[in-house]
C-alpha positions as CSV (number, residue, x, y, z in Angstrom):
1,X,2.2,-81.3,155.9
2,X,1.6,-81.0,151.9
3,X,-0.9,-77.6,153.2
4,X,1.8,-76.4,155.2
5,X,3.5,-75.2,151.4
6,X,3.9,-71.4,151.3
7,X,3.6,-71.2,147.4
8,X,0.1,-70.5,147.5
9,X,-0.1,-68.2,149.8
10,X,3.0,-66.1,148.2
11,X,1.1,-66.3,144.7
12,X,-1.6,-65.2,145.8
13,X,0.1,-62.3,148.1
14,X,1.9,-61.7,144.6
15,X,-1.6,-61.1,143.0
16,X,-2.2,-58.9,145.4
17,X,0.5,-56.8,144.6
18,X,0.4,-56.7,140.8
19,X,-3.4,-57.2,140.2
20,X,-5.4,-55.4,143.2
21,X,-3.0,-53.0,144.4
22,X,-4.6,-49.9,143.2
23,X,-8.0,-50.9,143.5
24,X,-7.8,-53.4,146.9
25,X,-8.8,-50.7,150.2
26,X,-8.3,-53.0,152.8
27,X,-8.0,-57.3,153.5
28,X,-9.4,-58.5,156.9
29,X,-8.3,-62.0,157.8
30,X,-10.3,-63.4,160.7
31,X,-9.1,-65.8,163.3
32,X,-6.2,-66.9,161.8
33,X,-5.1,-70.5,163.1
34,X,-1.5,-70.6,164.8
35,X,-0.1,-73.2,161.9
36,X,-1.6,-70.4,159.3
37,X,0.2,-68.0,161.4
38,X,3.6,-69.8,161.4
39,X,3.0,-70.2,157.6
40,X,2.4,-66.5,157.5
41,X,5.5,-65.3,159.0
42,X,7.0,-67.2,157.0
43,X,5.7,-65.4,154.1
44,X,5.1,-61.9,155.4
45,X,8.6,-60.7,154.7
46,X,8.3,-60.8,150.7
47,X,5.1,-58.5,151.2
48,X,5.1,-55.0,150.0
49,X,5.0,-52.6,152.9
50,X,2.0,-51.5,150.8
51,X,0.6,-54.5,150.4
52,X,1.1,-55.0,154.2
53,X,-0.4,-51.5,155.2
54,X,-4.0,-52.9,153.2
55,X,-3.8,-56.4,155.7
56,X,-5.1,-56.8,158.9
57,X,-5.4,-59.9,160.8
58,X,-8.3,-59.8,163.7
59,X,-10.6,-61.9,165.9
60,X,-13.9,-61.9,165.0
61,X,-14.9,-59.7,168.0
62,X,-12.1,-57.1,167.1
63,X,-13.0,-57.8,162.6
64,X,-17.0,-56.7,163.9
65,X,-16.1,-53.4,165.6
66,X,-13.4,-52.9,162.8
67,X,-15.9,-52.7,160.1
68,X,-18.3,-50.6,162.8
69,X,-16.1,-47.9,162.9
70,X,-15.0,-47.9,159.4
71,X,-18.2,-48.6,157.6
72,X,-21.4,-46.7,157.6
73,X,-24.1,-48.4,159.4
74,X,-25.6,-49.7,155.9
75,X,-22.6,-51.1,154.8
76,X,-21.6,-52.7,158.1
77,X,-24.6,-54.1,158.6
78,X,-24.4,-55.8,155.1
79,X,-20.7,-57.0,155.9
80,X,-21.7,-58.0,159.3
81,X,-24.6,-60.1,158.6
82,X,-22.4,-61.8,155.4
83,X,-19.8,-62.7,158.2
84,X,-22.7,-64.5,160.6
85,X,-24.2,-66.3,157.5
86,X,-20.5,-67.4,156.4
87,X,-20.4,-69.0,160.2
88,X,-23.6,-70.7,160.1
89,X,-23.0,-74.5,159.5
90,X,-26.9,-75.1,159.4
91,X,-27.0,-73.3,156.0
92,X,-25.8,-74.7,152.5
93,X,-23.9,-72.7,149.8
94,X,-27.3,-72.7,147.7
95,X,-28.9,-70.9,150.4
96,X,-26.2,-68.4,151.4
97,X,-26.4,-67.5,146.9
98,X,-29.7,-67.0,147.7
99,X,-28.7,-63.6,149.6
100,X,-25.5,-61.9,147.6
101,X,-25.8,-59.3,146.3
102,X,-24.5,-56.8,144.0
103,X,-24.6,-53.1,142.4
104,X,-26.1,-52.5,138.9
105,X,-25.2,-49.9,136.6
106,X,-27.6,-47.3,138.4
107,X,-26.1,-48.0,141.7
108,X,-28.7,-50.0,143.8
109,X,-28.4,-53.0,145.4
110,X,-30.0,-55.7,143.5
111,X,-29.5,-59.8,143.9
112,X,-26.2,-61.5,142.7
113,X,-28.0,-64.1,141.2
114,X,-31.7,-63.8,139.9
């Protein structure tokens, strides 16, 4: 029951509202669990409503056409295959790192880690 405690979660809701407020577009949480969702009832009153506005919570099926419609096809596709990667249980962390990326200076897409 000790990961049933709301502090976390209201830090790091807090966080959101001090830190990333400006610069956070949008939060997607996928396929919530129902003792995650009790916890976040629990919490979701001492959210912003701006903060709130920026929070979605979706299935998987309804996060996928989400990011279809809000997303050009590049960037979808990028966010898309991140998501089926982050669901594979056959491959490790080290192999995941092996795909992140990131954009330099110049704007391209170049690896996270070389």
């Amino acid at each position: 029951l000790s990961d049933l405690n709301p502090a976390p979660l209201v830090g790091m809701i807090q966080s959101q509202d001090c830190y990333f407020a400006e610069r956070l577009h949008e939060t997607i949480i996928i396929g919530m669990p129902r003792v995650a969702t009790a916890l976040k009832d629990v919490v979701w009153p001492l959210v912003s409503e701006k903060t709130k506005a920026k929070v979605r919570f979706l299935s998987e099926e309804e996060a996928q056409e989400h990011i279809k419609t809000t997303c050009d096809e590049k960037v979808a596709g990028r966010i898309l295959a991140a998501m089926q990667q982050n669901r594979d249980n056959r491959l490790s962390l080290e192999q995941r790192k092996q795909s992140w990326m990131r954009v330099n200076e110049s704007g391209q897409l170049v690896p996270l880690v070389a």
